[in-house]
C-alpha positions as YAML, in Angstrom:
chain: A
units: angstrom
residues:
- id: 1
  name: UNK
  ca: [-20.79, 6.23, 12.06]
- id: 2
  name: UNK
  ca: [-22.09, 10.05, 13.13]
- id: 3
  name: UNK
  ca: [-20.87, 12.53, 11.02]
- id: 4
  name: UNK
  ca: [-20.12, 13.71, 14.12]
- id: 5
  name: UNK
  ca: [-18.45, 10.86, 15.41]
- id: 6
  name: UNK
  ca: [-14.74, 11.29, 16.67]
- id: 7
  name: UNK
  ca: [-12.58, 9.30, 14.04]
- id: 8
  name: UNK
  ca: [-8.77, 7.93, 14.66]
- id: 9
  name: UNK
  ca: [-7.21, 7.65, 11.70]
- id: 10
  name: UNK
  ca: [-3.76, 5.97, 12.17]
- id: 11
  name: UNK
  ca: [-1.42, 6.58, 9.47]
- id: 12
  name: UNK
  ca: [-2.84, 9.58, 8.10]
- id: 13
  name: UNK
  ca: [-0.25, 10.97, 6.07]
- id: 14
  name: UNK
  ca: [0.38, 7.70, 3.97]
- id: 15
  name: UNK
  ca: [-1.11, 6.67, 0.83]
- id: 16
  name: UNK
  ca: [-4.01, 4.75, 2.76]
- id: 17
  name: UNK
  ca: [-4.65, 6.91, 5.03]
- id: 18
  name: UNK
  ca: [-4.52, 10.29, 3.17]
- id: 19
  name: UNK
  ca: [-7.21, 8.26, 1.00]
- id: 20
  name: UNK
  ca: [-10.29, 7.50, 3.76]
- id: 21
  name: UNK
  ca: [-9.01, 10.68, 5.05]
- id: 22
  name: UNK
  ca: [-10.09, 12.60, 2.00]
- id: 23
  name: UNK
  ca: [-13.11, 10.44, 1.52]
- id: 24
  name: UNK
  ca: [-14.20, 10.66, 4.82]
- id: 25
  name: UNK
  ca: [-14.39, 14.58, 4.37]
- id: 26
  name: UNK
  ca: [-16.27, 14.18, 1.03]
- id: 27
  name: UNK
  ca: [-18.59, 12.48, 3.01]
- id: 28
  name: UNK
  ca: [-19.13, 15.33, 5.30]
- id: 29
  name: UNK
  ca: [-17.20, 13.85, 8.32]
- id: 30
  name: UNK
  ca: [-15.54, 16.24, 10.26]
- id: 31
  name: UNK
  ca: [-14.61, 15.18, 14.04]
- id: 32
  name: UNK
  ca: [-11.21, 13.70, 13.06]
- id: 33
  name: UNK
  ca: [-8.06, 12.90, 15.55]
- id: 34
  name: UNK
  ca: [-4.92, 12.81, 13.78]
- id: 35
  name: UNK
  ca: [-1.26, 12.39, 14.64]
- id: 36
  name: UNK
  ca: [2.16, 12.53, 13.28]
- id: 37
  name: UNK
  ca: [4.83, 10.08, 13.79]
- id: 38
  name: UNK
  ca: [6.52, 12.61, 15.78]
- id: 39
  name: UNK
  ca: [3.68, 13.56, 17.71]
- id: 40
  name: UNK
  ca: [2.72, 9.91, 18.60]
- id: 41
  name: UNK
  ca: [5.00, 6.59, 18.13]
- id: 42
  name: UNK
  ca: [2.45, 3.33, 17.20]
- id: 43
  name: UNK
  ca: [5.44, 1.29, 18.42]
- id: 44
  name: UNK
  ca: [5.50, 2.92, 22.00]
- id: 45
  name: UNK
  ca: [2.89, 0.93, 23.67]
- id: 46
  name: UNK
  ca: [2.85, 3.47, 27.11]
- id: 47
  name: UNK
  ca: [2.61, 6.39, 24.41]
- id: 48
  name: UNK
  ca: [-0.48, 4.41, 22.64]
- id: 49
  name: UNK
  ca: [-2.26, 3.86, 26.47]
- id: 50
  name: UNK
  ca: [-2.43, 7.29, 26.85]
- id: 51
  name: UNK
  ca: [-3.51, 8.89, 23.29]
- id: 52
  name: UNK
  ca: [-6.30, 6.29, 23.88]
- id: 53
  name: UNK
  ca: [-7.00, 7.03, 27.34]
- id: 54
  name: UNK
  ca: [-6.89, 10.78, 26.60]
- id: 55
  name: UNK
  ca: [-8.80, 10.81, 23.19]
- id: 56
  name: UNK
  ca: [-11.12, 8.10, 23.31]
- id: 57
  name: UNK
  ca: [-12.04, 7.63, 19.81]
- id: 58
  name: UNK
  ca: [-15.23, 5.91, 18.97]
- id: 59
  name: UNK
  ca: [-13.96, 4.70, 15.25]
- id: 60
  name: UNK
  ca: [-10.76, 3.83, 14.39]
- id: 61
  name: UNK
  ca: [-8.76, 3.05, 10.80]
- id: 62
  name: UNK
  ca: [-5.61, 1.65, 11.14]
- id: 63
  name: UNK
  ca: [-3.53, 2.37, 7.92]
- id: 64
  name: UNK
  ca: [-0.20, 3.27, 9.57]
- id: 65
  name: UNK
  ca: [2.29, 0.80, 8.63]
- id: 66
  name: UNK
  ca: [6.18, -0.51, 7.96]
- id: 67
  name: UNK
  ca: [6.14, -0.76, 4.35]
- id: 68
  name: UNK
  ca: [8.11, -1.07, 1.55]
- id: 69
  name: UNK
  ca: [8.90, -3.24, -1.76]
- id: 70
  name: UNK
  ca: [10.90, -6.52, -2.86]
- id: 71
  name: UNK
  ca: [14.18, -4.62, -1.63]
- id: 72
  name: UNK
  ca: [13.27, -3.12, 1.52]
- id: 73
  name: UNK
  ca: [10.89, -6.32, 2.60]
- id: 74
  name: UNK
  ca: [14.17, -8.01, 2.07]
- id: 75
  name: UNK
  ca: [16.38, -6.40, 3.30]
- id: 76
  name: UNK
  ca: [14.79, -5.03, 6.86]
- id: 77
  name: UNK
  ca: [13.25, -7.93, 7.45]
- id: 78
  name: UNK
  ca: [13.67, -7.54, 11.49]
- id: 79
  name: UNK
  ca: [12.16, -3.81, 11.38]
- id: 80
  name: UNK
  ca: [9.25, -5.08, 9.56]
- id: 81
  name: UNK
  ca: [7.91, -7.99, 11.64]
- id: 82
  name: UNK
  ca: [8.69, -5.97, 14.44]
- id: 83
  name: UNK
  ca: [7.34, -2.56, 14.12]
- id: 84
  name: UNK
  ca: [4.23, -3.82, 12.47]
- id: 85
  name: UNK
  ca: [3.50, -5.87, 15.37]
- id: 86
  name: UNK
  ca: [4.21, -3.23, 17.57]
- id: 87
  name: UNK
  ca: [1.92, -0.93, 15.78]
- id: 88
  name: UNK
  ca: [-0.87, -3.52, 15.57]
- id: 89
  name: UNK
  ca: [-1.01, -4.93, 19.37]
- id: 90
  name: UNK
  ca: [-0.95, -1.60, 20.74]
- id: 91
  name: UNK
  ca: [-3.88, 0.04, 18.89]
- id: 92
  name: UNK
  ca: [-6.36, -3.01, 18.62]
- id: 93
  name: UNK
  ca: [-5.48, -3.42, 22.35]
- id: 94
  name: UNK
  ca: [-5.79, -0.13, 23.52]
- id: 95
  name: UNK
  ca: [-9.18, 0.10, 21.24]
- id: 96
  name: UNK
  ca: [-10.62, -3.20, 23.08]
- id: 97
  name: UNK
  ca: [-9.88, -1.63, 26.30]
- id: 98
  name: UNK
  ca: [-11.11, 2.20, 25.47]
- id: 99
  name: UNK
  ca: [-14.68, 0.97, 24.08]
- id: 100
  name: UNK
  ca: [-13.89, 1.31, 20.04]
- id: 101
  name: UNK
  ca: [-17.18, 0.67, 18.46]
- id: 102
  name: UNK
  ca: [-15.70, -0.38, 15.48]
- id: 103
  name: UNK
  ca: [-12.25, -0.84, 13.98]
- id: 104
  name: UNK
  ca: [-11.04, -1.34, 10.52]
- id: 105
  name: UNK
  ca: [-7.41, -3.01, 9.70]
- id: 106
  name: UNK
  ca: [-6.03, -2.87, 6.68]
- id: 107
  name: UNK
  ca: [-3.34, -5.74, 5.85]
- id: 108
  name: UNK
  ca: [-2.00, -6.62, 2.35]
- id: 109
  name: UNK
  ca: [-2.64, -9.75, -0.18]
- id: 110
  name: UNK
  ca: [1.18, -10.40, 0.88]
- id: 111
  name: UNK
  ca: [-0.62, -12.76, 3.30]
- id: 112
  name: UNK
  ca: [-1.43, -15.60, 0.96]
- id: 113
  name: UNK
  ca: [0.86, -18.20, 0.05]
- id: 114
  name: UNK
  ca: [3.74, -17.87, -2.15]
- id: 115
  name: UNK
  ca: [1.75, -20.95, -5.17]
- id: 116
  name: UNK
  ca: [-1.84, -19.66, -4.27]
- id: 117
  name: UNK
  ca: [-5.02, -20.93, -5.90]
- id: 118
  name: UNK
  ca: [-5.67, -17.90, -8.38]
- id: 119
  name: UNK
  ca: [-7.63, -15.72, -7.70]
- id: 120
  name: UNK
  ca: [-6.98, -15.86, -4.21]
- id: 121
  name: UNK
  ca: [-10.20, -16.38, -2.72]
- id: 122
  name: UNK
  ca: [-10.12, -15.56, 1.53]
- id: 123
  name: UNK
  ca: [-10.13, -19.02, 2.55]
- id: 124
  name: UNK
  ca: [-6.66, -19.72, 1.01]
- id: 125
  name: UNK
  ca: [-5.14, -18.03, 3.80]
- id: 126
  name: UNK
  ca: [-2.56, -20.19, 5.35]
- id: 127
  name: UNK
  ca: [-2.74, -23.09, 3.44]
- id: 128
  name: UNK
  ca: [0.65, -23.00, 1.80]
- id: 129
  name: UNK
  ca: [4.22, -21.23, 2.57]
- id: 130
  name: UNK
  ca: [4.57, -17.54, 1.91]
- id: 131
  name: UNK
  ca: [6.85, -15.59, -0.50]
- id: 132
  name: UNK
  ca: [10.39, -15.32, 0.99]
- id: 133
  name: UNK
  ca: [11.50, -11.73, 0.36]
- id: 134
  name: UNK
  ca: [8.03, -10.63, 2.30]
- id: 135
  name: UNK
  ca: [7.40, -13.17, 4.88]
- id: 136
  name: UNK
  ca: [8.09, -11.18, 7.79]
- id: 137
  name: UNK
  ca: [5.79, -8.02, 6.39]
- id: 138
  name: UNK
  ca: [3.15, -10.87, 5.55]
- id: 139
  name: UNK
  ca: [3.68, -12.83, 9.12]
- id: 140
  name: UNK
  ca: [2.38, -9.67, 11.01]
- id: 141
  name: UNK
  ca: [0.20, -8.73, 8.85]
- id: 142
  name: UNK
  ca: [-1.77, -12.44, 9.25]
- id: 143
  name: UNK
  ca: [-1.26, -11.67, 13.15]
- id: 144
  name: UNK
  ca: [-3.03, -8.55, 12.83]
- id: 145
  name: UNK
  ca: [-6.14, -10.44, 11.36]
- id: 146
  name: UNK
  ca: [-5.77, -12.95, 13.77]
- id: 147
  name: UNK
  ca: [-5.74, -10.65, 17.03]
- id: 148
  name: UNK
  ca: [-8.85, -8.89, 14.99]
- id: 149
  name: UNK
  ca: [-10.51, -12.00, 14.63]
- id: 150
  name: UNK
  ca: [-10.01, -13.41, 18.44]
- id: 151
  name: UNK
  ca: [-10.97, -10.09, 20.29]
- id: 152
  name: UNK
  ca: [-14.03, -10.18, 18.41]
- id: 153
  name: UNK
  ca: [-14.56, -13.87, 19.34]
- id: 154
  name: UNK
  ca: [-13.68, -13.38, 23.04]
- id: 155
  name: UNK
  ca: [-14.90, -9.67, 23.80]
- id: 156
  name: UNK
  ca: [-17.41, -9.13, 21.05]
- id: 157
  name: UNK
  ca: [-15.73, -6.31, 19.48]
- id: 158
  name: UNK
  ca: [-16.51, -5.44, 15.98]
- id: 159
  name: UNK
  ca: [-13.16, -5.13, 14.47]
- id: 160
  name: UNK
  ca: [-12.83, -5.71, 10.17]
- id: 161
  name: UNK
  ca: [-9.93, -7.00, 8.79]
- id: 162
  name: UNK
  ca: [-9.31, -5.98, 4.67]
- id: 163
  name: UNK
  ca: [-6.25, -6.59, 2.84]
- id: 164
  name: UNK
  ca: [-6.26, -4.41, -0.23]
- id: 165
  name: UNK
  ca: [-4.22, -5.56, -3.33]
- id: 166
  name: UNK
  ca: [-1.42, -3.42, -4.66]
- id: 167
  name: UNK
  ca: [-2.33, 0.19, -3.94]
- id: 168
  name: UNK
  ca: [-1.38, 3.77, -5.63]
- id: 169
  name: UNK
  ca: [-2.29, 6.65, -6.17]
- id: 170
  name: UNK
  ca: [-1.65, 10.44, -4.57]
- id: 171
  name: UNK
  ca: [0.95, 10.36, -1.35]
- id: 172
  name: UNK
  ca: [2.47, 6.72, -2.66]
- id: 173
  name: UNK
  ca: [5.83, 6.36, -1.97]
- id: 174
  name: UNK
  ca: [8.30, 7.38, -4.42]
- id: 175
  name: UNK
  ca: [11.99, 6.41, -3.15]
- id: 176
  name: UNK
  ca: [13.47, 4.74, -5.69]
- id: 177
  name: UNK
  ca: [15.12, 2.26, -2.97]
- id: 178
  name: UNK
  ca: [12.22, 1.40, -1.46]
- id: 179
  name: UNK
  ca: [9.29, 2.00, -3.08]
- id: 180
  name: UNK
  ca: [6.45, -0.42, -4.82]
- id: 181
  name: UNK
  ca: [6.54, -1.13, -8.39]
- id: 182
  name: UNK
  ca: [4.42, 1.00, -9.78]
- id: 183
  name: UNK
  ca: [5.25, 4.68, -8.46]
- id: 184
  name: UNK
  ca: [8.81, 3.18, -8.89]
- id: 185
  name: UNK
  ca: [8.14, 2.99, -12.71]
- id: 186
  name: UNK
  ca: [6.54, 6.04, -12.57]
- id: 187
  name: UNK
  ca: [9.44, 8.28, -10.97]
- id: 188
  name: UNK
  ca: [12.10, 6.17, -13.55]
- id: 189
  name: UNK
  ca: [10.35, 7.00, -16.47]
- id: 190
  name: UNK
  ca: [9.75, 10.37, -15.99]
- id: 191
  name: UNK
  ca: [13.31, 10.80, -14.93]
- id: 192
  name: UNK
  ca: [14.04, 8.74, -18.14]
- id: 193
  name: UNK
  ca: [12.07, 11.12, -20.36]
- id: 194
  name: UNK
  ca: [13.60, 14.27, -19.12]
- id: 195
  name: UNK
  ca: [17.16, 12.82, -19.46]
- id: 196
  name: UNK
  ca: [16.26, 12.02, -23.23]
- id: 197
  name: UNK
  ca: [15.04, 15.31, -24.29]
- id: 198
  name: UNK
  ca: [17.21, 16.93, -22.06]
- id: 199
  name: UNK
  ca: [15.07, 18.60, -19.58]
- id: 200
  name: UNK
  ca: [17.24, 19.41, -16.77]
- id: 201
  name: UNK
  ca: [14.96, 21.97, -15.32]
- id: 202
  name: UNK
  ca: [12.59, 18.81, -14.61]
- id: 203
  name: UNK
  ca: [15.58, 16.43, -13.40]
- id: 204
  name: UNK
  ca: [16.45, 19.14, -10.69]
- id: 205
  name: UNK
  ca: [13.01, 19.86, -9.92]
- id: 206
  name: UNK
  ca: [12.64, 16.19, -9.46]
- id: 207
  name: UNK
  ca: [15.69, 15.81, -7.33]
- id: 208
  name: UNK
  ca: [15.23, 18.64, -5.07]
- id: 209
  name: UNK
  ca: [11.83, 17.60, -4.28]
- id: 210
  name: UNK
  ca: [13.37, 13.69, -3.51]
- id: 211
  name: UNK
  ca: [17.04, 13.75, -3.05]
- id: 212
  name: UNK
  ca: [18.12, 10.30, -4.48]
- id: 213
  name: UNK
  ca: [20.37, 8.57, -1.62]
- id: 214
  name: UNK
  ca: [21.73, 12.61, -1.20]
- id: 215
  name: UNK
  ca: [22.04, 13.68, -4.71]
- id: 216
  name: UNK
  ca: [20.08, 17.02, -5.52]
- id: 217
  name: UNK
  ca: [19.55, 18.97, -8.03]
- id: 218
  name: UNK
  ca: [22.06, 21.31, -6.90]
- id: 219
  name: UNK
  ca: [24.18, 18.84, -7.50]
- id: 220
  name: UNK
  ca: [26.76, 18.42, -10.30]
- id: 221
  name: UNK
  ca: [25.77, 16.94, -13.51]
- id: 222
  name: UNK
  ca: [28.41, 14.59, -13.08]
- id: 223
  name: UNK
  ca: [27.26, 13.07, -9.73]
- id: 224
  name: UNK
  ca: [22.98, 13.15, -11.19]
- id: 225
  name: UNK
  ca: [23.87, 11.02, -14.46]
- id: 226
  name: UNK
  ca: [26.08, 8.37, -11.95]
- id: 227
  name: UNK
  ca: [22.90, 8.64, -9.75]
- id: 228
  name: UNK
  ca: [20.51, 7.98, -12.17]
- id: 229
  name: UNK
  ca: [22.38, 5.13, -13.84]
- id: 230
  name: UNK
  ca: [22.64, 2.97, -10.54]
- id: 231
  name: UNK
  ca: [18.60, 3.42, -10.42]
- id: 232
  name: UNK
  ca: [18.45, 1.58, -13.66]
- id: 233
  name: UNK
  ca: [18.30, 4.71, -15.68]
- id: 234
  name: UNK
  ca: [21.19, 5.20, -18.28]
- id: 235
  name: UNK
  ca: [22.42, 7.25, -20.84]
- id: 236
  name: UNK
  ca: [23.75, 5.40, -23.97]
- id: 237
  name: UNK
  ca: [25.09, 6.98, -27.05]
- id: 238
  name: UNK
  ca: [21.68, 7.09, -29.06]
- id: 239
  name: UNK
  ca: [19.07, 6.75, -26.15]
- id: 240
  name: UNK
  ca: [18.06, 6.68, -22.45]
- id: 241
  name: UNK
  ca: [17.94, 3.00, -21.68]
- id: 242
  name: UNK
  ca: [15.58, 1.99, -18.18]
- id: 243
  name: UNK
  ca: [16.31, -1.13, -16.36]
- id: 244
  name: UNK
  ca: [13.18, -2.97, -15.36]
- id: 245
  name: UNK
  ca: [13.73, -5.60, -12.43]
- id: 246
  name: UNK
  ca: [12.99, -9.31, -13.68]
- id: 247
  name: UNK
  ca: [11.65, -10.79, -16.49]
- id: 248
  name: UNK
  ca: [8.80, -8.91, -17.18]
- id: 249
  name: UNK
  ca: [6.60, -11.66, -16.83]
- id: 250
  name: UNK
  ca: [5.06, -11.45, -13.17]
- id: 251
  name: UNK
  ca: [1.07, -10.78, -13.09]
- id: 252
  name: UNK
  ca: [0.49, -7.91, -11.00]
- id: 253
  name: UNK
  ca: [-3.30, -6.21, -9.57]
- id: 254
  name: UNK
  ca: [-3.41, -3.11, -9.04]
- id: 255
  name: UNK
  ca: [-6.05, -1.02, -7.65]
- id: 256
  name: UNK
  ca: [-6.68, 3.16, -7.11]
- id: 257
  name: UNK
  ca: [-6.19, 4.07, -3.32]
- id: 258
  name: UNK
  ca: [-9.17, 6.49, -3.31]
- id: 259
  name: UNK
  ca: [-11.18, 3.42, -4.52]
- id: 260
  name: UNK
  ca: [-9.51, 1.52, -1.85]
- id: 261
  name: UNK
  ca: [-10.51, 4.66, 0.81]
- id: 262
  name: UNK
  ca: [-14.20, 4.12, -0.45]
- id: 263
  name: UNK
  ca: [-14.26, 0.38, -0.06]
- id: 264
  name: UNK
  ca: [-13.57, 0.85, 3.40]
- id: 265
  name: UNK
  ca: [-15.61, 3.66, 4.43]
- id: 266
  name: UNK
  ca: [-18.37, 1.62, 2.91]
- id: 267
  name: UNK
  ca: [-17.94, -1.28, 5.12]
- id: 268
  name: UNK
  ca: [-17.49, 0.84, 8.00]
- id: 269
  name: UNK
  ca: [-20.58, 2.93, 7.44]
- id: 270
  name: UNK
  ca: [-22.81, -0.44, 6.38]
- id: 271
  name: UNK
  ca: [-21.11, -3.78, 7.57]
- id: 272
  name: UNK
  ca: [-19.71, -5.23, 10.97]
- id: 273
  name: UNK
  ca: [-17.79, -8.44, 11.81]
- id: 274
  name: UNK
  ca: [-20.70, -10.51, 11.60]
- id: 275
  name: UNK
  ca: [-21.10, -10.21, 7.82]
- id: 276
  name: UNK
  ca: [-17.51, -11.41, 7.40]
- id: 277
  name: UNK
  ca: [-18.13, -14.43, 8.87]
- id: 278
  name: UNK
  ca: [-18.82, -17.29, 5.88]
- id: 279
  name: UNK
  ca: [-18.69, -20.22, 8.36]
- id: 280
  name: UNK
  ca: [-20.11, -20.80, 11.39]
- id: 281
  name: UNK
  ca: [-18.40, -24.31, 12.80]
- id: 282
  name: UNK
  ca: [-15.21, -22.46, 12.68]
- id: 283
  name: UNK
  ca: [-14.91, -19.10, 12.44]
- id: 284
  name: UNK
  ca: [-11.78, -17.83, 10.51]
- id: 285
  name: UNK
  ca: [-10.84, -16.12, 7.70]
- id: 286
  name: UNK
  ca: [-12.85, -13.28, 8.87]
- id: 287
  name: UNK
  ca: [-11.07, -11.01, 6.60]
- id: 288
  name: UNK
  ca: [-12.17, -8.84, 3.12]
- id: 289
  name: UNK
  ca: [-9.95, -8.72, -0.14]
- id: 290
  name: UNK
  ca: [-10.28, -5.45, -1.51]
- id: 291
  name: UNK
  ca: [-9.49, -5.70, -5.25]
- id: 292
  name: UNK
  ca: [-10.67, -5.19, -9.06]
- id: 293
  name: UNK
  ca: [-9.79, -8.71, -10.16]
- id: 294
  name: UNK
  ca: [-8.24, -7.55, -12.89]
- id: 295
  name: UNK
  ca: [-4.07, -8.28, -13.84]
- id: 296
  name: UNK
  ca: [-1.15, -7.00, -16.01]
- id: 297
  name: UNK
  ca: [2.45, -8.59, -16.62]
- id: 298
  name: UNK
  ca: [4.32, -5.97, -15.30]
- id: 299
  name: UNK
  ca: [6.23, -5.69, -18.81]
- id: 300
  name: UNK
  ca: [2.36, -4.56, -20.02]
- id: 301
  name: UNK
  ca: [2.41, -2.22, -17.18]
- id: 302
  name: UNK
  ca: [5.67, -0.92, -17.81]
- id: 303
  name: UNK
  ca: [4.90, -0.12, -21.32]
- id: 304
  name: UNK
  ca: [1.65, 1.12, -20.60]
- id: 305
  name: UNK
  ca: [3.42, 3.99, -18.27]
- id: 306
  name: UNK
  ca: [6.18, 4.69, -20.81]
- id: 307
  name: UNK
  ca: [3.28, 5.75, -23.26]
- id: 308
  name: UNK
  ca: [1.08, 7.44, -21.01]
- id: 309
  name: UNK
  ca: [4.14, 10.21, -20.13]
- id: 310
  name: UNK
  ca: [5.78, 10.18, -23.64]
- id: 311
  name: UNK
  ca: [9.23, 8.11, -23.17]
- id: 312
  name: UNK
  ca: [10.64, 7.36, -25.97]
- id: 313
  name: UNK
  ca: [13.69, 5.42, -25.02]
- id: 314
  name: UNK
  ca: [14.44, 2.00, -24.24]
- id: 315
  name: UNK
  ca: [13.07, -0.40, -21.58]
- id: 316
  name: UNK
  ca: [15.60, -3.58, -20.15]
- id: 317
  name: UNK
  ca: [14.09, -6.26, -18.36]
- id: 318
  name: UNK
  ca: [17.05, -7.08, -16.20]
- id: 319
  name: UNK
  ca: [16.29, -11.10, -15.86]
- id: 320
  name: UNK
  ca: [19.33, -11.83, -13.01]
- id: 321
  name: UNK
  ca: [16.85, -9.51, -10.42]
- id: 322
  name: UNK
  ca: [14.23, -11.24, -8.17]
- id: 323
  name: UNK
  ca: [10.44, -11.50, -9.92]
- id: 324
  name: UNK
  ca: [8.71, -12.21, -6.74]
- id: 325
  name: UNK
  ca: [5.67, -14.55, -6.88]
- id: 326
  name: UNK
  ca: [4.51, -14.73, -10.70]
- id: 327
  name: UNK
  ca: [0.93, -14.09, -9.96]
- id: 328
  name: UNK
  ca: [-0.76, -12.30, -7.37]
- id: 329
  name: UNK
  ca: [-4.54, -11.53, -8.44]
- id: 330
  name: UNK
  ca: [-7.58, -11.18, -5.69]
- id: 331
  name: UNK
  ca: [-10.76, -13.10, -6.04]
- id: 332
  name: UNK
  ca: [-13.38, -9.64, -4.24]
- id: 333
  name: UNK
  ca: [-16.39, -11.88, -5.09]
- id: 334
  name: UNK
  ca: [-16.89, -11.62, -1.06]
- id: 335
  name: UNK
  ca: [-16.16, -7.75, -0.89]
- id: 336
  name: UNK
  ca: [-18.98, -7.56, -4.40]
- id: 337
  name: UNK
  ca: [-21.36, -9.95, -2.19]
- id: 338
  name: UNK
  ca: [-21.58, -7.05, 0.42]
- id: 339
  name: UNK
  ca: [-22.19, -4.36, -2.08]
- id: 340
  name: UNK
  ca: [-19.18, -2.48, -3.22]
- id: 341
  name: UNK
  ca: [-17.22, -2.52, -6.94]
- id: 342
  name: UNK
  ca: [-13.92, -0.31, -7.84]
- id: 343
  name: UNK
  ca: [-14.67, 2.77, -9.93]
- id: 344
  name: UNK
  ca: [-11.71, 3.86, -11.55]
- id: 345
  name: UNK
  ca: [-9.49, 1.71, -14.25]
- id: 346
  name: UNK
  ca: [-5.57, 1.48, -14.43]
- id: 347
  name: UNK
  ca: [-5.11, 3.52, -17.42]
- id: 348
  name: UNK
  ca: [-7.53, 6.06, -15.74]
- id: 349
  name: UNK
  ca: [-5.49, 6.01, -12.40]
- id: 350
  name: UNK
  ca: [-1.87, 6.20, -13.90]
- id: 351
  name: UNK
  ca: [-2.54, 9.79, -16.08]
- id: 352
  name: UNK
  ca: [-4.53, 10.84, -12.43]
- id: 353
  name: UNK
  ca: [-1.23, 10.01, -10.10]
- id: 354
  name: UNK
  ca: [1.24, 10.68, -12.99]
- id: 355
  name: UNK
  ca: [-0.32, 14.35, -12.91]
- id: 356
  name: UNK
  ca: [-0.22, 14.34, -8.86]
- id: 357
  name: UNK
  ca: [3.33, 13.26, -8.97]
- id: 358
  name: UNK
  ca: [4.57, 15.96, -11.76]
- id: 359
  name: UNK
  ca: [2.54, 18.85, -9.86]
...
């Protein structure tokens, strides 16, 4: 890429796309084409013809994406098969047909199998049945490295495939209904700390920044401690006790976004489909784990938050919820191989995000 060269960036708002976003400015990129999900619907194929036809990127990133956690995954399970595959046809289509010199996709480690090999190495990709609660997120996501994988087989495009492990950092998602684990745990405990010293001003602050399913903090006190409680976070007579989904016990990987954004400005600056490409007799599993290979239990993780913003109630591991698969870690010997390493450590990350979130 030119630092002149006119960029696409599809999802730009979102936690991936704010990411190579930022990077790619570092970098002293500045030809950029952005849109809103107002200004232009991924899921409207007509709309997506004519941005292309009219704009004609030469690069393209496409973060945009349907996504949510164990709750939302399970519970809009027709909206997510369906608008990801929307979003996905349409712009690696319309790129193949507009001239895209090079296109990156970004999927999820949702697309290995439920009992994976661990690590999960690339090649382990459909070799077993996939986790339940996410299939149809995971199902579209494999169908977006598939489509990658065949255009570049049949037309000779150069279109990379990476499916980063469990992302945060600055513009995550912090709904409590349907966000990921992590900034979920985040937004609890703080919530949890302010309730146990009291700290209204923080609660409302919180609250009128991200109503929770309506409540503000104009609302009554009444109607924020009810609220709170059905999140998992609840006042007893001594403490604030926080409700943890599962046991506890589920091995989770989780890795900075911005070191996710550099990861893939790095293989779109320095590597094209043909370095992906491991065998030759068959060519599949194309794609790039993007990953630290490192893992917590999620009851590590959850402590490890509490003490980083000072709670000092009680955590509950609520053992009747779902724990999802019980280990999910990437194997990014492939990703090291081509030249590139994460930066930044969990510890590290959580104070950096924690301070986004609070500010």
């Amino acid at each position: 890429m030119e630092k002149n060269s006119k960029i696409y960036i599809a999802g730009h708002r979102g936690l991936v796309g704010s990411a190579i976003l930022k990077n790619l400015k570092a970098k002293g990129y500045e030809n950029f084409i952005t849109k809103t999900h107002k200004q232009l619907d991924l899921t409207d194929s007509q709309a997506v013809a004519t941005f292309f036809s009219q704009e004609k990127p030469e690069y393209v990133f496409l973060a945009a994406a349907k996504v949510g956690g164990i709750v939302a995954n399970n519970t809009y399970r027709a909206d997510f098969i369906y608008e990801n595959l929307c979003i996905q046809n349409n712009v690696i289509h319309q790129s193949y047909l507009h001239g895209v010199k090079k296109m990156l996709f970004l999927g999820s480690t949702c697309i290995y199998p439920k009992n994976c090999p661990q690590p999960m190495k690339e090649n382990y990709l459909l070799t077993d049945v996939l986790e339940y609660t996410n299939e149809p997120y995971a199902i579209a996501k494999i169908a977006g490295i598939k489509m990658c994988e065949s255009y570049n087989l049949q037309y000779g495009t150069n279109f990379i495939s990476v499916m980063p492990t469990n992302l945060y950092g600055p513009h995550d998602n912090f709904d409590l209904e349907k966000s990921h684990v992590l900034p979920a745990l985040i937004r609890k405990i703080h919530l949890g700390k302010a309730l146990y010293n009291k700290d209204w001003d923080s609660i409302k602050k919180d609250l009128n920044t991200m109503p929770i399913e309506g409540i503000t903090g104009d609302s009554s006190d009444a109607s924020i401690i009810a609220i709170l409680e059905k999140y998992g976070i609840k006042k007893t007579d001594d403490t604030i006790q926080l409700e943890v989904w599962g046991s506890g016990k589920p091995m989770r990987e989780f890795l900075w976004s911005e070191d996710m954004a550099d990861a893939c400005v790095f293989l779109m600056e320095q590597r094209n489909f043909k370095d992906c490409i491991t065998h030759t007799k068959e060519i599949r599993n194309t794609h790039i784990n993007i990953g630290t290979g490192i893992d917590i239990s999620i009851k590590d993780l959850a402590n490890l938050i509490k003490n980083i913003i000072g709670f000092q109630g009680t955590l509950y591991f609520n053992t009747s919820k779902p724990d999802g698969t019980m280990k999910k870690l990437t194997d990014p010997s492939k990703l090291h191989a081509l030249g590139w390493k994460h930066q930044i450590d969990l510890e590290t990350g959580i104070k950096k995000v924690y301070n986004w979130y609070i500010n």
